[in-house]
Residue frames relative to the residue before (quaternion, step in Angstrom):
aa qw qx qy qz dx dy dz
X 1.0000 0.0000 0.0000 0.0000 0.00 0.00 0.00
X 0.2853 -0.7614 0.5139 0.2735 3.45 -1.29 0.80
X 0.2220 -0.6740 0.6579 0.2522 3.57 -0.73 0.51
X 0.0968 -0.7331 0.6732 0.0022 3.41 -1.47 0.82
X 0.4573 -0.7998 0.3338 0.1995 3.53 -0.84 0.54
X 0.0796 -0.8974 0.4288 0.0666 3.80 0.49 1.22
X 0.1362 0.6675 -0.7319 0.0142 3.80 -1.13 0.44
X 0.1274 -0.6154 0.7703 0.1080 3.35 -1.74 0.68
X 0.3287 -0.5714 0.7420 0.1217 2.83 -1.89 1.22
X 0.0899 -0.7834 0.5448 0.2853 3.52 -1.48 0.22
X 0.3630 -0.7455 0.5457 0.1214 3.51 -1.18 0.90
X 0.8801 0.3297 0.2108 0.2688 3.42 0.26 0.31
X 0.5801 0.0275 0.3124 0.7518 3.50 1.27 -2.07
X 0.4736 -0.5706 0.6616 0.1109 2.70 -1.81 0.98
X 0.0043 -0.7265 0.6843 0.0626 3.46 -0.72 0.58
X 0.4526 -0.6895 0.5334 0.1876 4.02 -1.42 1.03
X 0.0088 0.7982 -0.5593 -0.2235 3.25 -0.51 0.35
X 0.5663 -0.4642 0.2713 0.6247 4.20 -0.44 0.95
X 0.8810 -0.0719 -0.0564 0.4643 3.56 -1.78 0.69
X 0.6203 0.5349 -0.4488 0.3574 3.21 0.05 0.45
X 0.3527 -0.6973 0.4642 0.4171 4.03 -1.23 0.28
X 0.7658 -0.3930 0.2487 0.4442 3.82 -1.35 0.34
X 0.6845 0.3571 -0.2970 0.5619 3.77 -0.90 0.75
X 0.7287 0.4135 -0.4173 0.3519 3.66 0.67 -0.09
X 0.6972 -0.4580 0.2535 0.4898 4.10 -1.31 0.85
X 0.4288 -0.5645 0.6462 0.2828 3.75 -1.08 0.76
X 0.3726 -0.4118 0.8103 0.1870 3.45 -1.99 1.04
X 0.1727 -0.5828 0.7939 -0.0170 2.95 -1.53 1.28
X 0.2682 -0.7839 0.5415 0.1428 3.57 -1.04 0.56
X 0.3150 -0.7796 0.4595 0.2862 3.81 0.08 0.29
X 0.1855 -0.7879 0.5867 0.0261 3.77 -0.31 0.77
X 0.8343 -0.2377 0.1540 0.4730 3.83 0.81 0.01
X 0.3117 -0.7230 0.5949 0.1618 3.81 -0.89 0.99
X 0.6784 0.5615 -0.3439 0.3260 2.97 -1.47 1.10
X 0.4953 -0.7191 0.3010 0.3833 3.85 -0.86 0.14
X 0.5212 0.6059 -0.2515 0.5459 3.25 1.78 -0.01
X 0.6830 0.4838 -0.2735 0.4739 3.74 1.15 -0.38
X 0.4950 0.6702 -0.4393 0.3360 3.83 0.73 0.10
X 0.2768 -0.6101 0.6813 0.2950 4.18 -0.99 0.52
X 0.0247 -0.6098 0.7877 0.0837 2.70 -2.04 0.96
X 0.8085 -0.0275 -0.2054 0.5508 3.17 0.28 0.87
X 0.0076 -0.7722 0.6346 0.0304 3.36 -1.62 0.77
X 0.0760 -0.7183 0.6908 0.0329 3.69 -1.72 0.25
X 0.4701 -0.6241 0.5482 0.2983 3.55 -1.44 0.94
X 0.0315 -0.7777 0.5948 0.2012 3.46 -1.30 0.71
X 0.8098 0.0083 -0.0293 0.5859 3.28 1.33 0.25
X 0.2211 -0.7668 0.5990 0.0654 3.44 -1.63 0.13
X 0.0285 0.8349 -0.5463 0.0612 3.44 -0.72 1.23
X 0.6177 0.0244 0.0197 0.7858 3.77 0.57 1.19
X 0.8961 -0.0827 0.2907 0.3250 2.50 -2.10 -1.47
X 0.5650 0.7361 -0.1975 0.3160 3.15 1.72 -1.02
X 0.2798 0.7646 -0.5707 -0.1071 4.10 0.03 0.40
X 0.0432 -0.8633 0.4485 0.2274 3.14 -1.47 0.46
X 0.2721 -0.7789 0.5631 0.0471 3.29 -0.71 0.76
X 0.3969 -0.7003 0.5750 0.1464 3.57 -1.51 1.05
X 0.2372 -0.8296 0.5045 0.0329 4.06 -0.14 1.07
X 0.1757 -0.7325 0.6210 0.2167 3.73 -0.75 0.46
X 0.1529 -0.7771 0.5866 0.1692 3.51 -1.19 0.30
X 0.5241 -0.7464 0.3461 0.2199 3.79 -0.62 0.67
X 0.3916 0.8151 -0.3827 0.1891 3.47 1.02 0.57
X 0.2798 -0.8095 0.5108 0.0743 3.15 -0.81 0.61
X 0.5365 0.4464 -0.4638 0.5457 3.95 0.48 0.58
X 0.5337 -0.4582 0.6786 0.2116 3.33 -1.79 0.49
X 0.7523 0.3142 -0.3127 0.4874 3.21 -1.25 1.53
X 0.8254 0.2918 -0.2190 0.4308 3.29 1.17 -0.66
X 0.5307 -0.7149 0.3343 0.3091 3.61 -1.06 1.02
X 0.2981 -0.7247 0.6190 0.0529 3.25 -1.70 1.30
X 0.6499 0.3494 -0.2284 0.6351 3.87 1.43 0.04
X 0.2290 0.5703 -0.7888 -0.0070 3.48 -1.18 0.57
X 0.2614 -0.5436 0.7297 0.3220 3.34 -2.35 0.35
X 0.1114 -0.7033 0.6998 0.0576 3.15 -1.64 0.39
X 0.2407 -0.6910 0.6767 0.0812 3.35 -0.94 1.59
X 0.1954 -0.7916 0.5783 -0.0283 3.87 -0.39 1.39
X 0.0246 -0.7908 0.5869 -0.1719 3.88 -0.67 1.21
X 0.0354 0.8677 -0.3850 -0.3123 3.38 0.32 0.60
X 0.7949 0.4453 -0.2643 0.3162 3.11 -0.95 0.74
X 0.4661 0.3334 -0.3089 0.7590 3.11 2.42 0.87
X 0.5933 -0.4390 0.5475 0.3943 3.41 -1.76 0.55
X 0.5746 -0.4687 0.5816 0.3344 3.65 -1.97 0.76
X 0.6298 -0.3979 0.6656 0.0454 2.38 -2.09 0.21
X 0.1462 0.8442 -0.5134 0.0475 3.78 1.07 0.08
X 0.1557 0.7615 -0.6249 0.0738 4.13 -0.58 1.09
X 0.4550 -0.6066 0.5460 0.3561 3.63 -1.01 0.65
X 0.0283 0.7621 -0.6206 -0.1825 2.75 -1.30 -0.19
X 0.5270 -0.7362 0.3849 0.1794 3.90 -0.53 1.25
X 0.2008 -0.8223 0.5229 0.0999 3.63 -0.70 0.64
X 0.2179 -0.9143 0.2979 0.1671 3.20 -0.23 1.27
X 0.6173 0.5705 -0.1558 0.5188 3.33 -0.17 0.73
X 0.6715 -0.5207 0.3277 0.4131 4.06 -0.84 -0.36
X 0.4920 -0.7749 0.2504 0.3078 3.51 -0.09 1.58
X 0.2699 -0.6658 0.5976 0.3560 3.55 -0.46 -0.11
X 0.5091 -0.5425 0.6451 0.1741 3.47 -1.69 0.67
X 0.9243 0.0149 0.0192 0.3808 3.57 -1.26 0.91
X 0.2227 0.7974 -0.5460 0.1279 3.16 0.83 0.64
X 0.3530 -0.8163 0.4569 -0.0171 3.87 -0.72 1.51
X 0.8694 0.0937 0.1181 0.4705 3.47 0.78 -1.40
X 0.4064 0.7871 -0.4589 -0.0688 3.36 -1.13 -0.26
X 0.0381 -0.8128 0.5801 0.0361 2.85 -1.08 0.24
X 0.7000 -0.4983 0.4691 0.2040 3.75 -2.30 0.90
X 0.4493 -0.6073 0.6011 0.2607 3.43 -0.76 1.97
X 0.3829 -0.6443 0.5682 0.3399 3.50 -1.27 0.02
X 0.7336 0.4979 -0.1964 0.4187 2.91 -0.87 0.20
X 0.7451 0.3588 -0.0952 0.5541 3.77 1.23 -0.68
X 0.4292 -0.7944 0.3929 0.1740 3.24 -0.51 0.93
X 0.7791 -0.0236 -0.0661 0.6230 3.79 -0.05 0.75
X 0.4722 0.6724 -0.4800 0.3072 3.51 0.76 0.67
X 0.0730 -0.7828 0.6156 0.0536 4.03 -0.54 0.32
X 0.2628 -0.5433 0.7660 0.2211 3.32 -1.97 -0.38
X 0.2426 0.7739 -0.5826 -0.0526 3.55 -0.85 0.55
X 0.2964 -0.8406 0.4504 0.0515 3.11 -0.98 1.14
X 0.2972 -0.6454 0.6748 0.1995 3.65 -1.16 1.07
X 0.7745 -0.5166 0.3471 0.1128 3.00 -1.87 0.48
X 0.5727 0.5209 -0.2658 0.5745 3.02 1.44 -0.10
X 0.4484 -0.7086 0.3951 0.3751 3.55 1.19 0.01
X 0.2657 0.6272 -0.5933 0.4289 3.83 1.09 1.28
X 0.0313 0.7824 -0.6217 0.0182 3.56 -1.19 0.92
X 0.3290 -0.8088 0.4868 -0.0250 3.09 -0.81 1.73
X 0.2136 -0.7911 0.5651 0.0961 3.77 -0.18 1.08
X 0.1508 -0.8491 0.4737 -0.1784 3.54 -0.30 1.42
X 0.1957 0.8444 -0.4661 -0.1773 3.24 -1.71 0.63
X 0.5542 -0.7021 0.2436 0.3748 3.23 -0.62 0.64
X 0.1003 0.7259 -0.6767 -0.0709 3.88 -0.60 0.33
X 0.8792 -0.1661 0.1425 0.4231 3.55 -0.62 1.54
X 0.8961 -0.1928 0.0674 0.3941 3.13 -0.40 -1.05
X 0.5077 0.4548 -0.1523 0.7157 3.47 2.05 -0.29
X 0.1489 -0.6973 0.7007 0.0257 2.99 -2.12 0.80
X 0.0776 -0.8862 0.4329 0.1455 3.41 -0.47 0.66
X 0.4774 -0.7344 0.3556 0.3260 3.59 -0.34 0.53
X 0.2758 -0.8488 0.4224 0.1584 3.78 -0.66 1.10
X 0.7339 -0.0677 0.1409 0.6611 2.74 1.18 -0.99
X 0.0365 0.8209 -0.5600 -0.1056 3.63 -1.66 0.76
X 0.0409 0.8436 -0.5292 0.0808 3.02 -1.22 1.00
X 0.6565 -0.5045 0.4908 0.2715 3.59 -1.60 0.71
X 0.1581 -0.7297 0.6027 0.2816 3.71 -1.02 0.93
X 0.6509 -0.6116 0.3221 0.3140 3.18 -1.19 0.71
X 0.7912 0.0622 -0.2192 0.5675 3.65 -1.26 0.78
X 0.2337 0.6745 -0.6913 0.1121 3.76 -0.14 0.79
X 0.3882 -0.6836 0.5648 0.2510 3.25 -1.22 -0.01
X 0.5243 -0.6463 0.4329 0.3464 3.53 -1.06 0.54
X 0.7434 0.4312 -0.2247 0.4592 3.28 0.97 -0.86
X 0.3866 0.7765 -0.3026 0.3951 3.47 1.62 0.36
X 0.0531 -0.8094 0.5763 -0.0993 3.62 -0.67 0.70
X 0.0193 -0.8286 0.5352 -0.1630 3.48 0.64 1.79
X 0.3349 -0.7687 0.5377 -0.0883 3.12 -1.00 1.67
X 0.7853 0.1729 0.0080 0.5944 3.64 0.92 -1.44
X 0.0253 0.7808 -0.6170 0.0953 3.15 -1.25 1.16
X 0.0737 -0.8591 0.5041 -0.0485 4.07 -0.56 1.17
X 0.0330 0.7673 -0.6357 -0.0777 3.02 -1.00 0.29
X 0.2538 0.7425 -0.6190 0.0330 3.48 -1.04 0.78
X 0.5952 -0.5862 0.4805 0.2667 3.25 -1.46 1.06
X 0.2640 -0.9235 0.2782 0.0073 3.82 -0.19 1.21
X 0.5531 -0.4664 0.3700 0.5828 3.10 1.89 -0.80
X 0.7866 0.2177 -0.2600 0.5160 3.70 -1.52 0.56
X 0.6724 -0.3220 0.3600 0.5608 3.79 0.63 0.30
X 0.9280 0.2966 -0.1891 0.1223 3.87 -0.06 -0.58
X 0.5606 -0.6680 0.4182 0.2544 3.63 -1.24 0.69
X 0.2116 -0.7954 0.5615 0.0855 3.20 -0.26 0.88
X 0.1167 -0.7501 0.6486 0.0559 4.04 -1.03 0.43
X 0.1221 -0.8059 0.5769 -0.0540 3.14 -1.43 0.97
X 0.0930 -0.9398 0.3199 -0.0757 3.60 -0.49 0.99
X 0.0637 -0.8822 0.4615 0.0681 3.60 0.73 0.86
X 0.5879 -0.4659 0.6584 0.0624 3.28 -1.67 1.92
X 0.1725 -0.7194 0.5091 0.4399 4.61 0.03 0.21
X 0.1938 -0.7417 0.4946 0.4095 3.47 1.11 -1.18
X 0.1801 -0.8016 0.5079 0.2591 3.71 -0.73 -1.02
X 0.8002 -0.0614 0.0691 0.5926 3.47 -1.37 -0.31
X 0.8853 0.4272 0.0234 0.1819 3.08 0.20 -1.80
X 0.5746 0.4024 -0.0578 0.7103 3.14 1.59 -1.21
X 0.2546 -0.6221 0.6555 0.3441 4.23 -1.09 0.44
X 0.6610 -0.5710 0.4191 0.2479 3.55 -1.36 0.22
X 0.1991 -0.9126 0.3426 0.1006 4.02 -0.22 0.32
X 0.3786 -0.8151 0.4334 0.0670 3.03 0.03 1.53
X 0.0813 0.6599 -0.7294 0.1606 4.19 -0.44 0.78
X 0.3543 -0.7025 0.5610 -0.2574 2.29 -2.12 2.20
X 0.6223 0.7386 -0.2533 0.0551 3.48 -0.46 0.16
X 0.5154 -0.6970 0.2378 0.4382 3.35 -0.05 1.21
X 0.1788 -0.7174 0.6718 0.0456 4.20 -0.99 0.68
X 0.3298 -0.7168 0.6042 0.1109 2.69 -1.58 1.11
X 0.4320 -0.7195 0.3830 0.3860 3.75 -0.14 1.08
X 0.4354 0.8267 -0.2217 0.2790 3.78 1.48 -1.63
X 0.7855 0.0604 0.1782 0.5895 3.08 0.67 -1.90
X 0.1980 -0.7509 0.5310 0.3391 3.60 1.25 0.07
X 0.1193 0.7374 -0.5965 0.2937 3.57 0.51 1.21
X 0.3228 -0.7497 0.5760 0.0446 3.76 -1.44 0.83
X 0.3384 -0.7797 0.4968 0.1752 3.71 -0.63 0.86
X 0.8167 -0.1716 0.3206 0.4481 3.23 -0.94 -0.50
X 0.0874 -0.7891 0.5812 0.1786 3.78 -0.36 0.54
X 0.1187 0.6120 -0.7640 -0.1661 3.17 -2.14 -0.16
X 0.3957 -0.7037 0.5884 -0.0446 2.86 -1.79 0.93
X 0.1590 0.7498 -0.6378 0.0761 3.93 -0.96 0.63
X 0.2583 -0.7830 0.5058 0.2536 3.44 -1.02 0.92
X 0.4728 -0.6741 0.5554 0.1167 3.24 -1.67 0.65
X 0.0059 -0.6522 0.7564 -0.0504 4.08 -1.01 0.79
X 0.1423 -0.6511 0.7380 0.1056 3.16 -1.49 1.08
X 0.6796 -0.4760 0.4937 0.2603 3.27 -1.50 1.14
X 0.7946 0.2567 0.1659 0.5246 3.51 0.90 -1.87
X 0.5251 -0.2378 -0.7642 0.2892 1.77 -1.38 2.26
X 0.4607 -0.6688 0.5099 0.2838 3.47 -0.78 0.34
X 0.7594 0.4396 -0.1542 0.4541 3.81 0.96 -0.70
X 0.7507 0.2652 0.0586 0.6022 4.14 -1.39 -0.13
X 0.3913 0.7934 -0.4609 0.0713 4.02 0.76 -0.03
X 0.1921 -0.6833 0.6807 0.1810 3.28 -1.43 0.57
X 0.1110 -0.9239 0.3179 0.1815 3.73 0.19 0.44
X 0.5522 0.1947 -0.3808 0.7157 3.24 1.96 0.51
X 0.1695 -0.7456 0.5872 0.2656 3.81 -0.79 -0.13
X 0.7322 -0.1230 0.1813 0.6449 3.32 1.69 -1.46
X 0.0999 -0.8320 0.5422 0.0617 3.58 -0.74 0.65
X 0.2896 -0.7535 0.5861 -0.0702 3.24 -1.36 1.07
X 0.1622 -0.8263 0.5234 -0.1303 3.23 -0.44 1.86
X 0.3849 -0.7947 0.4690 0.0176 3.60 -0.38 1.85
X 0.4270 -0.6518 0.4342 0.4520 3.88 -0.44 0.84
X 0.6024 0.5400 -0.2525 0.5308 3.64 1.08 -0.12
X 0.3774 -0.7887 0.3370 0.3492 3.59 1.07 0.59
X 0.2116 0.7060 -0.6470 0.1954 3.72 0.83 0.80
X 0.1724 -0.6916 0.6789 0.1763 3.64 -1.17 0.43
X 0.0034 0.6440 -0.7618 -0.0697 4.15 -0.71 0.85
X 0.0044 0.6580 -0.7524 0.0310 3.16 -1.30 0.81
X 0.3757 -0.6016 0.6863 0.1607 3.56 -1.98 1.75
X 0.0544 -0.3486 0.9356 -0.0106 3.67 -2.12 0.50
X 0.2222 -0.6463 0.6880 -0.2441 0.91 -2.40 1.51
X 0.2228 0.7100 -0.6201 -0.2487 3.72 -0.45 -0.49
X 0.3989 -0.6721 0.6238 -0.0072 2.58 -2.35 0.68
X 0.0161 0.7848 -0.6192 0.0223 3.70 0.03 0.72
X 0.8289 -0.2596 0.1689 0.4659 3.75 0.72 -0.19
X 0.7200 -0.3114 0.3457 0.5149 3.42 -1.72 0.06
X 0.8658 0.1852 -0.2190 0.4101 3.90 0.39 -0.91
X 0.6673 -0.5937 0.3086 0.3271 3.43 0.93 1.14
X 0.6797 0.1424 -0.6114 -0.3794 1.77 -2.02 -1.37
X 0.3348 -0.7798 0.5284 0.0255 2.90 -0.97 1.43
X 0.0902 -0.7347 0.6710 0.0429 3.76 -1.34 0.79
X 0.1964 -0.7879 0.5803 -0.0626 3.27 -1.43 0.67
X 0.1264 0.7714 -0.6232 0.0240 3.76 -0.96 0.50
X 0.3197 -0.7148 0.5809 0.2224 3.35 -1.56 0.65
X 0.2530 -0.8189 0.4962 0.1388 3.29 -1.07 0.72
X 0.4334 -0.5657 0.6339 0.3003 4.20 -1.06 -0.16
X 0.1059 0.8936 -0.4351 -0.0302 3.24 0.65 0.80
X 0.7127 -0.1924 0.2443 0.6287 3.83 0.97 -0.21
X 0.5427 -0.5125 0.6573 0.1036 3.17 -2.34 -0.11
X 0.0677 -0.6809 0.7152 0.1423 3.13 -1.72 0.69
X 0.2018 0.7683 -0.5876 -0.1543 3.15 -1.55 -0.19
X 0.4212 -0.7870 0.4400 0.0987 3.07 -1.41 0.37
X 0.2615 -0.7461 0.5442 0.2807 3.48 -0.30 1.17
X 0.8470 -0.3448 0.3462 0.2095 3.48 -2.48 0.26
X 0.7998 0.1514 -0.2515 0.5235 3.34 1.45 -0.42
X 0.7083 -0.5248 0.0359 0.4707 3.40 1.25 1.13
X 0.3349 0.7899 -0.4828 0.1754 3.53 1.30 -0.14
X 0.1029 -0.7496 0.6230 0.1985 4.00 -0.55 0.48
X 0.1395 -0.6590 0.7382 0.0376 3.51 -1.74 0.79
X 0.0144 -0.7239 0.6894 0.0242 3.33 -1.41 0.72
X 0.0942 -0.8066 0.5812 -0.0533 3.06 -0.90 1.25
X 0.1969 -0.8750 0.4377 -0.0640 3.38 0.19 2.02
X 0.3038 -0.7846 0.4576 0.2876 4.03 -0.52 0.47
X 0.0816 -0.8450 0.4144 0.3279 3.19 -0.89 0.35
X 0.3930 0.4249 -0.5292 0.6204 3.34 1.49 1.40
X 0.0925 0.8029 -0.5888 0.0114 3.71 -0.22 0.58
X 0.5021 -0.7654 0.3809 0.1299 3.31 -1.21 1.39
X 0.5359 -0.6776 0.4817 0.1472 3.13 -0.34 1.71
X 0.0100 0.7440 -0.6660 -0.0538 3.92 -0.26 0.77
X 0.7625 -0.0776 0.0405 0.6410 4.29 -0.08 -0.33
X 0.4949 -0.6013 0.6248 0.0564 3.12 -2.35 0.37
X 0.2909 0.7881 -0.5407 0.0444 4.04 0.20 -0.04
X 0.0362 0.6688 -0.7386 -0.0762 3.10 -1.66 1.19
X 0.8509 0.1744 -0.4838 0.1071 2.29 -2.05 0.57
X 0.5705 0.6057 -0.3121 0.4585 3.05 1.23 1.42
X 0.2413 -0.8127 0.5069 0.1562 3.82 -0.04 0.89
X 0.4064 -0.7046 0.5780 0.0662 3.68 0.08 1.89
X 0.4369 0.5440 -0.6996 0.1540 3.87 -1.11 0.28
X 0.5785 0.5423 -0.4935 0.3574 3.76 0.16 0.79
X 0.2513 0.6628 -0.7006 0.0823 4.03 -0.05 -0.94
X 0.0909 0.4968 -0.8365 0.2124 4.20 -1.96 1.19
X 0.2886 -0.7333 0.6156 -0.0060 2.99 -1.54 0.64
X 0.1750 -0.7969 0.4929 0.3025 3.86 -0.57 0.31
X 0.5974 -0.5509 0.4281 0.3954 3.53 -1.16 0.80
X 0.9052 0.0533 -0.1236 0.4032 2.78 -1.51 1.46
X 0.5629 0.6829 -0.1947 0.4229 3.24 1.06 0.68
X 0.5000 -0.7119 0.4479 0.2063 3.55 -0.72 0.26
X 0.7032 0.3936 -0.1206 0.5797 2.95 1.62 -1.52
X 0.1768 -0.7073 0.6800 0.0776 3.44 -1.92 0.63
X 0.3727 -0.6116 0.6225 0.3155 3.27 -1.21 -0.76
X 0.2328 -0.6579 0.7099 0.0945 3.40 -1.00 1.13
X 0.0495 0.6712 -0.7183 -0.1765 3.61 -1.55 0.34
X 0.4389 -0.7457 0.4964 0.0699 2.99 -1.89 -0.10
X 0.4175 -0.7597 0.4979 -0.0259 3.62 -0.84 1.18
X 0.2808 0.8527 -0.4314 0.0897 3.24 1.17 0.80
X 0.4564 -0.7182 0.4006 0.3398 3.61 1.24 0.60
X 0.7504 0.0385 -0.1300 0.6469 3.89 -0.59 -0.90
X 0.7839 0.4067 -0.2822 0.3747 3.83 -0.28 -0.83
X 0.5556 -0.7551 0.2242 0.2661 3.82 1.15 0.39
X 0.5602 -0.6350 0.2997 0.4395 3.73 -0.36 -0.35
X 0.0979 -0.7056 0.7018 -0.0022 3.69 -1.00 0.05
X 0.2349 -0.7090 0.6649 -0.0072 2.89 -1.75 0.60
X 0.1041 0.7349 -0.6643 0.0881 3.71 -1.52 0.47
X 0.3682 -0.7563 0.4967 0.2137 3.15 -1.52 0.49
X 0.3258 -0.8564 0.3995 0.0278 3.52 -1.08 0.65
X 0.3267 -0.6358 0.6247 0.3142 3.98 -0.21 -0.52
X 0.5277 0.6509 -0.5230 0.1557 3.27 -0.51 1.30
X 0.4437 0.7999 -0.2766 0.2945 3.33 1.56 0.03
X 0.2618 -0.6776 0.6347 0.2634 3.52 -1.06 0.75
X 0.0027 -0.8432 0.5081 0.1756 3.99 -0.53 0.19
């Protein structure tokens, strides 16, 4: 096992670390060792006690290797680490996902190419309902974050994040979805630069849409498989959604810096109902993935 060294600064928000008061080092939990064991993307499917679980995607690309894990999260006890089997032909690079409202064990998870797989969960297996292509991707695109939250007036709004990089700012896309026909409304778009990290940058990693149209969005930088990698989460702006579905995103371009984490590559962010708190995983590439909870939620 690699040990890496973690501190969090706060900017802003209090963030909890398990038994401990606000401002003290976060218990990361290790969830698996290796370059195949890291979350790129995660979502609560439930909560028993102290106990949440939540169904993680992982970004691999070879046959044989796993694109679903559950993780029963406790803070301050080792997961609960279960495969979980994909039926059917594997997808490649799976990044994000996240829980139709409204539908029990149902998700969207997205690969990186901007393919979105409409899923459910039966126990240990998922089976694929429906796929499809979000609208106006870009070939040369590389979409990390994907939301979905149920927004008011009847509708579901969806969010999708472009990662960008050092060079290029990242690109947030909006638009209200129709669960029925996994149909797409009107879009709008606004691009995103994090202040933080400043190097190797991923400038969305994953984004998190609030039933209140908060957008939290994680950075990231990357310098390689062995890091060392840093991360922060940002207040990055607002959707909303008018009466006859029109979406607006209003994106900052002084966004509020909510926490600091090194030595961890963020590309997860889930939220618990009604809640303040989420879970954040990690994408630590050779050194594996891990998880921890946090204070960032809009409920």
């Amino acid at each position: 096992m690699i040990k890496k060294a973690f501190s969090v600064a706060l900017v802003g928000a209090a963030f909890l670390a398990p038994s401990a008061t606000a401002g003290a080092a976060q218990g990361w939990q290790r969830v698996g060792d290796g370059i195949t064991a890291g979350l790129s993307g995660i979502v609560v499917d439930g909560r028993h006690g102290d106990t949440v679980d939540t169904l993680a995607v992982r970004d691999n690309k070879k046959p044989g290797e796993n694109r679903l894990v559950a993780v029963a999260y406790r803070p301050g006890a080792a997961p609960r680490v279960t495969p979980v089997t994909w039926r059917g032909t594997l997808p490649v690079d799976l990044e994000a996902i996240d829980a139709v409202p409204g539908r029990a064990h149902e998700y969207v998870a997205l690969a990186s190419d901007g393919t979105a797989y409409r899923i459910q969960r039966e126990n240990t297996t998922v089976r694929v309902l429906r796929t499809f292509r979000l609208p106006g991707v870009s070939p040369d695109g590389n979409y990390e974050g994907f939301s979905l939250a149920a927004v008011g007036h009847g509708k579901i709004a969806a969010v999708w994040a472009d990662r960008g990089s050092s060079d290029h700012p990242g690109k947030l896309t909006a638009a209200e979805w129709n669960p029925a026909t996994n149909a797409f409304g009107p879009r709008d778009s606004a691009k995103f630069r994090a202040p933080y990290p400043k190097k190797d940058v991923r400038q969305i990693s994953d984004v998190k849409l609030s039933a209140e149209g908060a957008l939290t969005v994680s950075s990231t930088s990357d310098p390689g498989d062995d890091g060392p990698f840093d991360s922060a989460l940002y207040a990055a702006g607002h959707l909303s959604v008018g009466t006859h579905g029109a979406v607006r995103l209003k994106v900052s371009d002084t966004p509020k810096r909510l926490a600091t984490f090194s030595g961890h590559k963020i590309e997860a962010l889930a939220c618990l109902p009604k809640s303040h708190k989420g879970v954040l995983g990690s994408d630590d590439e050779n050194a594996g993935g891990s998880i921890t909870e946090a204070t960032f939620c809009h409920p």
